[in-house]
N, C-alpha and C positions, 0 to 999 in steps of 0.2 A: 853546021855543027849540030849534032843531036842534044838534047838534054836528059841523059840517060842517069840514073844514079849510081854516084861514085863512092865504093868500100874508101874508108881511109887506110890513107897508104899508095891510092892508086893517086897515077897523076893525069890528066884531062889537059888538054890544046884549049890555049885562051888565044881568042883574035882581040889585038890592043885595038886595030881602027873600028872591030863592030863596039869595045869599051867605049871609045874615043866617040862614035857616033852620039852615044848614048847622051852624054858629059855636056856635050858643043853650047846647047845651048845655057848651062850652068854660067860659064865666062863670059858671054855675052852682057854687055851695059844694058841698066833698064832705069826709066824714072822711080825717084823713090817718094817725092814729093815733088808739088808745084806751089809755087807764091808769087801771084801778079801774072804775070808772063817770063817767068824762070822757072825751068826746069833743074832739081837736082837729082844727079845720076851718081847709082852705084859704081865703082870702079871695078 
């Protein structure tokens, strides 16, 4: 895909899986905190 600029009005090709690549690691669980030997994780 180029990145070429777009007049309004015109319409351009979106690839959902190059969006999707981008995103992946957004939904991914991560620690948010630790106490003792517990971990608590974002959902």
């Amino acid at each position: 895909m180029t990145s070429t600029p777009v007049s309004r009005g015109q319409r351009i090709a979106i690839d959902p899986l190059d969006k999707a690549r981008k995103i992946e690691g957004f939904w991914q669980q991560r620690v948010i905190a630790e106490m003792n030997d517990y971990q608590f994780t974002s959902k």
